[in-house]
N, C-alpha and C positions, 0 to 999 in steps of 0.2 A: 120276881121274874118280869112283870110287867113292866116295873120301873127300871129296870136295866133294858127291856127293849125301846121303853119310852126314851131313854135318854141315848143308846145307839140312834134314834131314829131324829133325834135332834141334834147330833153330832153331825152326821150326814149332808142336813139341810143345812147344817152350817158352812159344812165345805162347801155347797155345792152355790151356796149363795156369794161364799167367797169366790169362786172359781168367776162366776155370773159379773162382779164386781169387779175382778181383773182384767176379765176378757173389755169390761166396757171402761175403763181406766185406757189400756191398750189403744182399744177405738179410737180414743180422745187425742194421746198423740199420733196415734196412725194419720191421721186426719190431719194435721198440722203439716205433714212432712211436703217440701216441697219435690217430686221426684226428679226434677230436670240436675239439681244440686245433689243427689246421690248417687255415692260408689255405688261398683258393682259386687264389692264388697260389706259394703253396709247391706244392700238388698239379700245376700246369702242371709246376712244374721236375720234379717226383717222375714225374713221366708223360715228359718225356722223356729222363730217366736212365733209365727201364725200358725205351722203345723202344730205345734204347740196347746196353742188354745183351741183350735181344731178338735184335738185327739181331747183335749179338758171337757169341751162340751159335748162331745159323745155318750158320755157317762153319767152326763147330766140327767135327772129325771126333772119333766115339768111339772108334775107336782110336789115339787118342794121350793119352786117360786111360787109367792104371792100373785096380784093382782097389780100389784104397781112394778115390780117386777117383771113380769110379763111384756106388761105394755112397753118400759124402757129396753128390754131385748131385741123386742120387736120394732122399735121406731130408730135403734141403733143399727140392727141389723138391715132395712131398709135404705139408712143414710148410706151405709156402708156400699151397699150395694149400685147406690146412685152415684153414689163418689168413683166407686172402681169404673163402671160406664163411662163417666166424664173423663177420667183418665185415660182408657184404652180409646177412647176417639180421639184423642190430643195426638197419640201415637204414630206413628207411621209402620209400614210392613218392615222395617227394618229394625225394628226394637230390640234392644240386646237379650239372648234367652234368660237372665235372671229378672229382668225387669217383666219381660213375659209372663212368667212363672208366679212371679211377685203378683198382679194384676189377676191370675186366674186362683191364686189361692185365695185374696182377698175375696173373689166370690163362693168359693168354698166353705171362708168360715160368714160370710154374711148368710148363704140359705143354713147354715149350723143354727146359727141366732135366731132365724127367722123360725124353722123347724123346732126348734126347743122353745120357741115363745106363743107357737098356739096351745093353746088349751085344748084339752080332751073332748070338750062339750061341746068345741064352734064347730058346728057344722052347718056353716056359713057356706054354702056352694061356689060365690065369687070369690073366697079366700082362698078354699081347696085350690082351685082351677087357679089363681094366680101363683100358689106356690109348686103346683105342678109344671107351669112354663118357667119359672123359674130353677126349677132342679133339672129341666130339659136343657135349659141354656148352659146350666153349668156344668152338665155332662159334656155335650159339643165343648164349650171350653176347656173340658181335664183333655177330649180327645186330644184338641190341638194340639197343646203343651204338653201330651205324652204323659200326665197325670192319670192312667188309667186307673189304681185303686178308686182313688176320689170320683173317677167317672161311673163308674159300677157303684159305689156307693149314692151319688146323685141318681143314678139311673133307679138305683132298690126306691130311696125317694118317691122317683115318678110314679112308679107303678103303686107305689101307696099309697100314692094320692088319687091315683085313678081308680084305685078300689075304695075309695071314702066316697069319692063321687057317686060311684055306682050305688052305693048303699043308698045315699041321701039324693041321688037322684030317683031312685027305681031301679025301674030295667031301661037302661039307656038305649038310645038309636042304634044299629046296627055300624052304623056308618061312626059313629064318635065311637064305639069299641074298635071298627077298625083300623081306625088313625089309630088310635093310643098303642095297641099292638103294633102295627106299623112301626112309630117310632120309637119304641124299646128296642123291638127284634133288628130295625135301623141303626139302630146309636149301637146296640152290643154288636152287631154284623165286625161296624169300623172298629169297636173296639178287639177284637178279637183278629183284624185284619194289621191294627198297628201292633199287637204283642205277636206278631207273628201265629198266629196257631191258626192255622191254614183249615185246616180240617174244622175245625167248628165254625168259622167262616162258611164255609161248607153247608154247612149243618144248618146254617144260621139262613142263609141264600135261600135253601129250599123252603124256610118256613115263612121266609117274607115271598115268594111267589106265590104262595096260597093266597096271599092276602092281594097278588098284584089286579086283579080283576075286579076289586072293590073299593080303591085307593084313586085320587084322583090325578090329574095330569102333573101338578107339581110335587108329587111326594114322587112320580117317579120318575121325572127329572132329575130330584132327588140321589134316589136310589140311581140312576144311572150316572150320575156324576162319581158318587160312590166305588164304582165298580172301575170306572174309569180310575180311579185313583190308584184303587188296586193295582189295578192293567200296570198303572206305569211305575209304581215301587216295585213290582217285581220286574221289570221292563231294567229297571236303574241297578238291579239287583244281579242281572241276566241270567233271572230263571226264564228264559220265553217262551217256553212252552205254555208252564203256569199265567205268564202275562198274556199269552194268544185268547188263553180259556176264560179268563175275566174281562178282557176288553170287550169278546164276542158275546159274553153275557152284559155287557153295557153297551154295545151297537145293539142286540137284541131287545133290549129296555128301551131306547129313545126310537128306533124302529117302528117299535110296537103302536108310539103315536101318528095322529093325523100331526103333518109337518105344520099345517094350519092351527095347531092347537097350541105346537111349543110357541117357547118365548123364545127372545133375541139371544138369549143366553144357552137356550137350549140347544137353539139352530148350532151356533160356532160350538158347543158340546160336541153336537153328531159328526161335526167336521175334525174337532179335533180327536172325538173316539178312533177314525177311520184312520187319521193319521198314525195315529200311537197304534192300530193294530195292524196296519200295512208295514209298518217300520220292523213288529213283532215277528211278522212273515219273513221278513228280510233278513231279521236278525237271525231264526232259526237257519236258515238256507237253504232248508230239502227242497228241490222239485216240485214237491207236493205242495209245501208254503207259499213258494215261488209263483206258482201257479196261482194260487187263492189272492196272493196282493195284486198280480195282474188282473185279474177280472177286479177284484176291489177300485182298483186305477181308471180301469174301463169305465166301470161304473159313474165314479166320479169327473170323469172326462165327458160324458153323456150329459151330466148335471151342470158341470162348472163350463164346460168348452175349455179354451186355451188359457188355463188360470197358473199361476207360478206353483201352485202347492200339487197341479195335476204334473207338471212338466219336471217338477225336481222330485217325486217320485217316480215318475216312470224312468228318471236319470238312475235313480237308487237301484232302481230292478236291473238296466243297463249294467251297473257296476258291480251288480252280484253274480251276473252271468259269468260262466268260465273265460279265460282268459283267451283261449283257444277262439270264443267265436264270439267273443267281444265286439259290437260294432258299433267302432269310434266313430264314423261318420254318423249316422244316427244322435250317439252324444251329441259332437259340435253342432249338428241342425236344431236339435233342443235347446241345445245353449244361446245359438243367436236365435230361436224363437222367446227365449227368456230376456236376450236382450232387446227386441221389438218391444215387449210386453209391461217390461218393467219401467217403473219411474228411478232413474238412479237417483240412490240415496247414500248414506255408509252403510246401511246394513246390506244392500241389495249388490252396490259394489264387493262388499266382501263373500258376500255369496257366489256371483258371478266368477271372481278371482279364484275362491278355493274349489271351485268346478272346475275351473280351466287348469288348475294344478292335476287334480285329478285326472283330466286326458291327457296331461303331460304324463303321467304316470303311464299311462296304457300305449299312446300315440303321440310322439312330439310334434311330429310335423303337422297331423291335425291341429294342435295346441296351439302353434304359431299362427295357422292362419287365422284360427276364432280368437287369438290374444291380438292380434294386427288388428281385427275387422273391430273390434270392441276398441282397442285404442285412437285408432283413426276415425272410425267411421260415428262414434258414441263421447267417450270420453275428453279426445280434445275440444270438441267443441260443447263440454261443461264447464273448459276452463279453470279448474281444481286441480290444484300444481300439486297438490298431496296425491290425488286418483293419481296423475299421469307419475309422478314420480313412484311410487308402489309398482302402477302396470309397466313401466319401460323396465324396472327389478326385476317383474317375474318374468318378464321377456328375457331379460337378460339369461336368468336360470331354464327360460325353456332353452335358449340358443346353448347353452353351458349344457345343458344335459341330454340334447341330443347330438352336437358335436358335429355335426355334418357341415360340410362348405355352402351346400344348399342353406342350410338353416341360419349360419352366418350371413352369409349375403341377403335374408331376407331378414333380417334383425339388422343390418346395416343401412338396408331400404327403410326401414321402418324409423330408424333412427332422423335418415335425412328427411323424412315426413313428418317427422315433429318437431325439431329445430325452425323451420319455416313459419311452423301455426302456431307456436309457441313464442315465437321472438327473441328467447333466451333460454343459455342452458338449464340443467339440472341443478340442483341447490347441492352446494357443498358433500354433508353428509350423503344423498343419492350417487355423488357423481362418484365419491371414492368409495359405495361400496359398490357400485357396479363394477368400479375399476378394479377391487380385488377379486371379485370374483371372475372376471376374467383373467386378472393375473394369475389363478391358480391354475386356469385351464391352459391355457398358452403357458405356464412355468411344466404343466404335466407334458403337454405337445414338445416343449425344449428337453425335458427330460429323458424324452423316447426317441432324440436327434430328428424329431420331424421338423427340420426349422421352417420350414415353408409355410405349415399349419402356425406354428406358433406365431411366424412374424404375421400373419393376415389376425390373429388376434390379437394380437399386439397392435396394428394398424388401429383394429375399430376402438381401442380400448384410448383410443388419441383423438378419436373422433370430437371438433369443436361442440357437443352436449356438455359434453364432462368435462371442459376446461375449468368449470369451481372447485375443481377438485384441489387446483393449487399447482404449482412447478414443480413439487419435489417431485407427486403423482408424476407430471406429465416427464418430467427427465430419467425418472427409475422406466415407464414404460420406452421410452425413444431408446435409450442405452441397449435394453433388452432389444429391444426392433435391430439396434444395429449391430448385437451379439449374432445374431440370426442370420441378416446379410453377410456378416463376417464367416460365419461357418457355414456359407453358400459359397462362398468367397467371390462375392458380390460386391467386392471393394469400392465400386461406383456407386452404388448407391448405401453403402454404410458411412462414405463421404458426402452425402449427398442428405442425410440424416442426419447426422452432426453438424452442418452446417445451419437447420433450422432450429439448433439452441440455441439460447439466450450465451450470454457472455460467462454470467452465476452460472450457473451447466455445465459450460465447456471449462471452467477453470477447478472444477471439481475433481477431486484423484480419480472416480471412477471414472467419469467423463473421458477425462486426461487419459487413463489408460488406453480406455478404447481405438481414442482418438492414435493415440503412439502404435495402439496393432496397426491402424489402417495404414498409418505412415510408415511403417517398417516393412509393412508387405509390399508396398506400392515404390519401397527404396527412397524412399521423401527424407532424407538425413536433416535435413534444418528441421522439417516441422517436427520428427521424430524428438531432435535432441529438444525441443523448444516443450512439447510434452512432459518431458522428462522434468523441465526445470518449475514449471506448473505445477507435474506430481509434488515434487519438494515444496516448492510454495504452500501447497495445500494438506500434506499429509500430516503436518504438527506429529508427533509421534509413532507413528504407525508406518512402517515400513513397507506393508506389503504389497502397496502397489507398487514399488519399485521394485521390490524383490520379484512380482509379478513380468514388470518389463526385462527383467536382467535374462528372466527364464525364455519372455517372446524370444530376444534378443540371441539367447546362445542357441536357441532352435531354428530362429533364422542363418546362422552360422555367424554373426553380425559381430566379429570383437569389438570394433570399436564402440558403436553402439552398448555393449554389453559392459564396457567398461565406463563409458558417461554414466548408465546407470546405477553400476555399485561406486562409484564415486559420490553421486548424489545421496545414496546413503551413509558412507564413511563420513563424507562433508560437514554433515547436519548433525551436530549437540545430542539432537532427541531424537533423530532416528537410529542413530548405533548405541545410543544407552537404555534402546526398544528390551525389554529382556525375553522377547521372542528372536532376537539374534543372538549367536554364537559371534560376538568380534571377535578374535582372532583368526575365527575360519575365513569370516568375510573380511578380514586384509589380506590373510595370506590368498584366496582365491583372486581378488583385485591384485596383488603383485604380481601373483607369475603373469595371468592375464595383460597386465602391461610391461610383463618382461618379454612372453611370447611378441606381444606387440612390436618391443620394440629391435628385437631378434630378424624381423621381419623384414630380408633383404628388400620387399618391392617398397618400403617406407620410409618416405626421401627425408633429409636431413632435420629440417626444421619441424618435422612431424614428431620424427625422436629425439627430439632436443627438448620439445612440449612432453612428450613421456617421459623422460628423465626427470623430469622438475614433478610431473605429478606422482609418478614413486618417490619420489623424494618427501615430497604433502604426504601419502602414504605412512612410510615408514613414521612422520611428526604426529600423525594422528596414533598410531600404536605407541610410540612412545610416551606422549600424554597422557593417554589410556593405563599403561604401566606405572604410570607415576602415580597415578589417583589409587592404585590398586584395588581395582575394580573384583566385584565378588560377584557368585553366582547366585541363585535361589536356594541354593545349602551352603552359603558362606564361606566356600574356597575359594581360594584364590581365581581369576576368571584368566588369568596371564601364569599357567604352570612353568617351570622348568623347562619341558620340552618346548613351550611355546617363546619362551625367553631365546633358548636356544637357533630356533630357528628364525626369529626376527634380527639376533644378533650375528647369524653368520652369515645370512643372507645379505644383512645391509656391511658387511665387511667385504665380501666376492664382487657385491655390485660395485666398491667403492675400487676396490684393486682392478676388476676388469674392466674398469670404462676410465678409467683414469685420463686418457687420451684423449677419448675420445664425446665425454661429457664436458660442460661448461664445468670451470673450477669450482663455480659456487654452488653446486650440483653434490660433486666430490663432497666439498666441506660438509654438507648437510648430511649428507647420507652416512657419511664416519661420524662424524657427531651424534647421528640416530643409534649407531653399534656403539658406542661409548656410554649413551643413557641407559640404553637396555642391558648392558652388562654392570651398572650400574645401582641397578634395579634387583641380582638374585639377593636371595634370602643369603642369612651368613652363614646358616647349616648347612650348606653344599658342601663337596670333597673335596677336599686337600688337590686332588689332583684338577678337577674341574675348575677350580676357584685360581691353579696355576694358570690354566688352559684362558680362562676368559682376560686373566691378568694380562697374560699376555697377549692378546688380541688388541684388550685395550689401548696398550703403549702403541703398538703399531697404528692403531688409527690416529690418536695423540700426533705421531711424529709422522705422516702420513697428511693429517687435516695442516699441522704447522707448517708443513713443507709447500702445500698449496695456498697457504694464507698469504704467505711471505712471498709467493710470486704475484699472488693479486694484488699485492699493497705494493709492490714495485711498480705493477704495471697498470697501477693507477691513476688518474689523471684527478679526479675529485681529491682533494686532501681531507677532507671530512673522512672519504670511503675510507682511504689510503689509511690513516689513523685507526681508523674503527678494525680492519684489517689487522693492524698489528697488534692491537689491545687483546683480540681472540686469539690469535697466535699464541701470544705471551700465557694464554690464559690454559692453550694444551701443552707447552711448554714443563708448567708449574704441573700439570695433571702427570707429564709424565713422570718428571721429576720422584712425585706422589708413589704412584704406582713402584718405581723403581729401587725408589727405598723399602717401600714393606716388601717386596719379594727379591730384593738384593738377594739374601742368604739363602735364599730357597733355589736359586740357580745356579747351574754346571756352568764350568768355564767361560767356554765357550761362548755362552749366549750371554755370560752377564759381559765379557766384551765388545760382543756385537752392541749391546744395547747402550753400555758405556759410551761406544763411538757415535753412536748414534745421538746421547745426549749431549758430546760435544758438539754433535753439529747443529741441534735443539738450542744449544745454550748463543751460539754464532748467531742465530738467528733470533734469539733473544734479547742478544747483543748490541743488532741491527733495529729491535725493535723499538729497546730502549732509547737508542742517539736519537731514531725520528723522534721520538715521541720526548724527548728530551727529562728523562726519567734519571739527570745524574747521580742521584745518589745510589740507583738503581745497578751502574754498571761494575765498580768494584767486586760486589757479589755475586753477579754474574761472574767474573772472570775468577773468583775464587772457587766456585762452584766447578768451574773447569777443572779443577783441580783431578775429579774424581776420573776424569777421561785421560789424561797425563797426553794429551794430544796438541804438538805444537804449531800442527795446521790449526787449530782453532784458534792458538794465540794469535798468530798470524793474522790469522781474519780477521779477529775484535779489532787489532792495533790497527791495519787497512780500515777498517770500516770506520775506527775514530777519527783517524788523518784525514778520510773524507771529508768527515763532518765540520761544515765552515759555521757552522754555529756554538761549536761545544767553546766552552768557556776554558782558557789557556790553565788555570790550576785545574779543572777536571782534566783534562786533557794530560796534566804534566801525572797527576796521579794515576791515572789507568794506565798509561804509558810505562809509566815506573813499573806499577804491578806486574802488569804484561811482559815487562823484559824482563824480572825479576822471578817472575812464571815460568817465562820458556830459559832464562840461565839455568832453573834448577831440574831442567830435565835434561836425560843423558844421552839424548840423540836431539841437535833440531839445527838449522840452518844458520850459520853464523855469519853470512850474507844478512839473510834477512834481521839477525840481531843487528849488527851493526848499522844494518840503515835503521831498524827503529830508535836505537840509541843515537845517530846524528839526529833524527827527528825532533826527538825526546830534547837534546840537547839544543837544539836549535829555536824550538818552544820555548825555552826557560829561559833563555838570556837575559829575555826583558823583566825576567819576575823579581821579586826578592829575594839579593843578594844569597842566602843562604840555599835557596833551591836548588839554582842550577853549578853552584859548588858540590852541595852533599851528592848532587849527582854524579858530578864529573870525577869525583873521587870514588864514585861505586865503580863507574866503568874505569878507572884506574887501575881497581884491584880485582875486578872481571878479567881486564888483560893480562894482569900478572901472575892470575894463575893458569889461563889457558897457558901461556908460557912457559910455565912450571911443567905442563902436559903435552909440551911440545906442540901447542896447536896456538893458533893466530886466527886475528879478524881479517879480513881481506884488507890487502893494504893501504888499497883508495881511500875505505872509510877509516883505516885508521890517520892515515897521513889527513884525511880532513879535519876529526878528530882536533889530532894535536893541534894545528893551524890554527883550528877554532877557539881552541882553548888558551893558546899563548896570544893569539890576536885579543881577545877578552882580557889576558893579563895585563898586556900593553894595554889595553884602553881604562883599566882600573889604574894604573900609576898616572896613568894624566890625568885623572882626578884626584889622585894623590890617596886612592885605597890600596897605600903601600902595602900591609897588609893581606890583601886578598886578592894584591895581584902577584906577590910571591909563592901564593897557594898556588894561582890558576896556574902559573909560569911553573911550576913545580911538576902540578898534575902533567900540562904537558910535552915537560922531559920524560915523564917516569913511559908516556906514552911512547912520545917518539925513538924510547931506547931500545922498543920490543917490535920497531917496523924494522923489515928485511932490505935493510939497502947501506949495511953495514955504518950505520950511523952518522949517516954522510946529515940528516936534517938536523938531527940531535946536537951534532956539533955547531952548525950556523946557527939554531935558537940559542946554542948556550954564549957561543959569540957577541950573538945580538946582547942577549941578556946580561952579559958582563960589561957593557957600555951603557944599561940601563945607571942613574945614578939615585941614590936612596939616600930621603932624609934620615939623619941620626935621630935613632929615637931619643 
């Protein structure tokens, strides 16, 4: 039994030797570590590897270390403890809390080491006594750091130690048992004050007062700093009642002394106790409190006289009073006795300033004049562009929050007082935010149509302080200033405001706008439209300042006006493919607009000559528009049906009603415009619809050709002249087009109409072709006739060929041919006018080769000899010249000996002359002549 407790009991010491070993292992790199080079993550693990060995040497018993043991716990635990000191003075008050914490456990476990390293038997009195201030110290340090186990356990420590004293000293002094009480019942007070437990606090208070009549001057300095601490955690906490009744027990503590006895530390204590318990009176608010910090104030104004710390509390009492009997004048007198008194500095500046907010709060108008008197009469002449720029802000917001014309005007005084002593304005960032803050109040003042109020803050917000503000600042405030005159309708002086912009400003769309009301109201038509063309300039895609003017403009009853304006947006690429416009609306509102216009009897000629041409622009910008097929924000079509519809029929009525009385190249455009846009429906329209535009189209077709053809006559440039007939030709072939695919689709009636119609298309296609000398061109032209069986139009081709002194004699003899071979084979046409195209015809070909004007003379041979057959004749003139022509031709071939082909010709014209009516009186003298003709034998 023995030997099994012998061997537990050296099991033990073995641990406890190991534990001893670790902990000074540990030491050794603890002591290495540099702390400036550690996380605040390494210090967690470092914190609790030392609670660690802490909690290890607790358990320790010191007799189971040796004698060399001992002594190394103890001269480690020492180092330990020198080491942490020399650390925490390297420190500053801002050390991060684990490095704190780090620092106060290291002294934790160094009194561990030191306390398990004395021996039983030293009762060495200077060792007790030093490891009793030692476990003193490190209680105050668990207070700080909120380590309060560790401090109650340092505190059990002390009092250990102070009872080993007691033994080995005797019966000690009265006075060294009452410090050591003292400081336990001290140290647990605060401890029991930071774990919150109020009530033993309590408990604790009453048993250190026993002791306060035996304790000396600095222990209760002490204790009343103490108390004070109290005072103001709960103070932060806002129990103030609790913090009234601690404070007053720590002004009661420093009270208690001759003022002569405290120290320098003590004195500013009792000053700052009084503060922190006047503030506590304030903070509760009853009457009764109210009343206690006044006399407290009293008191201290008795003491200090005219000191900052008596004067901004007696402001605090001021501002706890009801609002009812509040007296702001009293504040401001305080406030400028704060400012006699004070040295300005920043802290005292800011002071002063959030004071002066404060009776802004109560009283503006007092506000203003102690913020003027501090700016002017203090601050400019510090010279501190940061002071004056801050104070001219909050002035700013006192003038802004109390709103009054009074308070403007003396915040505009104030302004022109410091421009002067300053020499230059406000710095950038001050000057634009004083500028918005006035923008907001002057934007509320325009809001509520006070414009009179807003433009006078608008004025000051222009004031040369704030011109760093920049231009954009200073032109957004002028704009508004002359929004303001405008709705005074103050036209002279909102002119008179625009005029002090810069050139950048005035060319600005808003600008521009404004500028275009004042001119529209004042009837100014040049500057008005000169605005206009500015807007455009400057709006790059955004429409709405035009659309803005268009609206001035129909409120002024203004058309013309009204129509420069949606012109300027039809005009511009990127303002009507805006997709905050509806195009179509905004053509068709622009067309009647300048159809009204030009409707308008009192609108002399050359006015709607210019409107005709710009409907005409119109109608090409919708048709472009349609071509691109333009879509909306849900991908239909943005040109529907209906909207096809009524650009097509409108530009068709314009073109038929004005025909007269528009320039032709007016006409041509504007049917051209109805041709595109019918040009343009979808193919899945109705049968009858797709009749209906068809047929509009040919009518514009033969309509535009009809006016093309009189232009290019009555043209003097031949280039134009040419170019004229090229586009003719061009709606010509369109009708042609049309014609054919809806041939079969038409009643009688109208495909005759339209037939006649393209004979006389095809006439003037005819004419277009000779100028344009297009001859291979005219054949199919004249075959094309065919379809019209119209011998007025052969008629015409053949006149308009004979004119032609340039057409080349075989085209001439061949369309000729055709031509009369055209109108022979129809059953009604003018045998006058055949005849003279055949002398023509015949008279052309003489000179050609032989065979030509043969094969001819033999057609109209047997032309004659059937009319003959049907009792019908050419008129006899031309027959009788005919013949003539043709036997005079035969006689001139025998004299060249084309025996041959002059018994042809001499043939053709007997057979001729045997069917003229004059009883063959010629017939017989050609055969006469001809039988004296003499012929070689073949």
């Amino acid at each position: 039994m023995e030997g099994s407790n012998t061997s537990s009991t050296s099991n033990r010491k073995g641990q406890f030797v190991d534990r001893v070993d670790d902990v000074l292992q540990f030491l050794t790199r603890l002591r290495t570590l540099s702390l400036d080079q550690v996380t605040d993550s390494s210090l967690s693990n470092l914190n609790k590897e030392i609670e660690l060995r802490i909690q290890s040497l607790k358990t320790c018993n010191p007799r189971s270390l040796n004698a060399e043991q001992h002594t190394q716990l103890e001269a480690a635990g020492l180092k330990l403890w020198n080491w942490s000191t020399h650390e925490k003075r390297r420190e500053d008050d801002g050390a991060p809390p684990q490095r704190c914490k780090f620092l106060c456990l290291t002294r934790v476990l160094s009194l561990s080491m030191v306390a398990l390293a004395r021996r039983n038997d030293d009762n060495c009195t200077k060792s007790i006594t030093y490891l009793r201030r030692l476990a003193i110290k490190t209680s105050r340090s668990c207070i700080a750091n909120s380590e309060y186990e560790y401090a109650l356990w340092a505190l059990q420590k002390a009092v250990e130690y102070n009872g080993l004293l007691q033994r080995v000293q005797g019966s000690p002094s009265e006075e060294s048992r009452t410090c050591s009480q003292f400081e336990a019942e001290y140290s647990t007070l605060r401890i029991a004050w930071k774990e919150d437990r109020m009530d033993v606090a309590d408990h604790l208070y009453a048993g250190i007062m026993n002791l306060m009549t035996k304790v000396d001057t600095a222990s209760t300095e002490q204790l009343a700093d103490a108390l004070f601490e109290i005072g103001r955690d709960l103070t932060s906490k806002k129990n103030f009642i609790l913090a009234v009744k601690w404070l007053e027990r720590a002004l009661e503590q420093i009270n208690a002394q001759e003022m002569s006895q405290l120290s320098r530390d003590a004195v500013e204590l009792r000053l700052a106790i009084y503060q922190g318990l006047i503030q506590a009176y304030l903070d509760v608010g009853t009457p009764d409190y109210i009343k206690r910090a006044e006399n407290h104030v009293a008191y201290l104004e008795d003491g200090l006289g005219d000191k900052l710390v008596v004067l901004l509390f007696q402001i605090e009492i001021l501002l706890h009073s009801p609002a009812e009997t509040f007296d702001s004048k009293a504040y401001a007198g305080m406030l400028r006795r704060m400012m006699r008194i004070v040295d300005l500095s920043e802290p005292s500046f800011k002071l002063l300033l959030h004071h002066i907010r404060k009776l802004d709060e109560k009283d503006g108008a007092n506000a203003s004049l102690v913020l003027d008197d501090f700016l002017i009469t203090y601050i400019l002449h510090c010279q501190r562009e940061q002071w004056i720029d801050r104070a001219i802000v909050l002035r700013a917001h006192v003038a802004v929050r109390d709103g009054s014309t009074e308070s403007l005007q003396a915040f505009e005084t104030a302004l022109d007082r410091v421009l002067p002593t300053t020499g230059h304005p406000l710095s950038a960032n001050t000057a634009a935010g004083i500028q918005t803050l006035i923008w907001k109040k002057a934007d509320a003042e325009f809001t509520l149509e006070k414009y009179s109020s807003a433009a006078r803050w608008f004025q000051v917000a222009l004031h040369p302080i704030f011109e760093q503000s920049g231009p954009l600042n200073a032109s957004k405030m002028a704009r508004k200033l002359c929004i303001c005159a405008i709705q005074q309708n103050d036209l002279s002086a909102a002119r008179d405001i625009l005029q002090t912009l810069n050139d950048v400003t005035l060319k600005e769309p808003m600008t521009a706008y404004l500028a275009f009301k004042v001119a529209l109201r004042q009837e100014d038509v040049n500057s008005a439209l000169k605005c206009l063309e500015q807007i455009t300039a400057a709006s790059s895609s955004d429409p709405r300042y035009l659309y803005a003017c268009c609206l001035e403009a129909q409120q002024a009853q203004d058309r013309i006006i009204t129509i420069k304006a949606l012109q300027h947006v039809v005009n511009e690429d990127q303002l009507r493919s805006s997709s905050s416009i509806h195009l179509p609306a905004l053509l068709r509102t622009l067309i009647r607009l300048e159809v009204s216009a030009l409707n308008d009897e009192n609108q002399d000629d050359t006015h709607k000559g210019s409107l005709a041409t710009d409907i005409c622009k119109i109608f090409e910008v919708a048709v472009k528009e349609i071509e691109t097929e333009r879509r909306n924000s849900k991908s239909d079509r943005l040109f529907t049906i209906e909207e096809l519809n009524w650009f097509s029929k409108n530009a068709y009525n314009l073109g038929l009603e004005n025909t007269l009385t528009w320039d032709a190249r007016n006409i041509v455009t504007i049917l051209e415009c109805c041709i595109a846009v019918i040009s343009s429906y979808p193919l899945d329209i109705s049968s009858q619809m797709a009749a209906d535009i068809s047929l509009r189209s040919m009518f514009c077709s033969f309509m535009v050709a009809t006016v093309l053809l009189a232009l290019a006559r009555s043209e003097d440039d031949a280039e134009h002249r040419l170019q004229s007939y090229v586009a003719m030709r061009r709606h010509v072939h369109k009708f042609l087009e049309d014609l054919e695919l809806r041939s079969e689709a038409l009643d009688e009636a109208s495909r005759e109409d339209l037939q006649a119609k393209l004979s006389t298309l095809l006439v003037f296609e005819f004419e277009a072709a000779t100028c344009l000398q297009s001859w291979d061109d005219l054949k199919s032209i004249v075959l094309r006739a065919q379809l019209g069986q119209n011998a007025l139009a052969y008629q015409a081709m053949a006149d308009c060929i004979l004119r032609c002194k340039s057409v080349p004699n075989q085209v001439l003899y061949q369309i000729m041919r055709e031509i009369v071979n055209q109108i022979w084979k129809l059953e009604h046409f003018d045998d006058r006018k055949l005849a003279k195209y055949m002398r023509c015809l015949l008279k052309a070909t003489l000179h050609m080769e032989h065979q030509i004007p043969l094969t001819f003379i033999a057609e109209v041979s047997a032309m004659i000899k059937e009319l003959a057959s049907k009792n019908k004749a050419f008129p006899p003139v031309e027959l009788e010249w005919i013949t003539i022509t043709a036997f005079n031709h035969g006689v001139d071939l025998y004299g060249i000996h084309e025996d041959g082909l002059s018994k042809a010709w001499i043939a053709h014209a007997l057979t001729i002359a045997h069917h003229l009516p004059d009883d063959n009186e010629l017939e017989m003298q050609l055969r006469d002549r001809y039988t004296k003709l003499k012929w070689e034998e073949a």
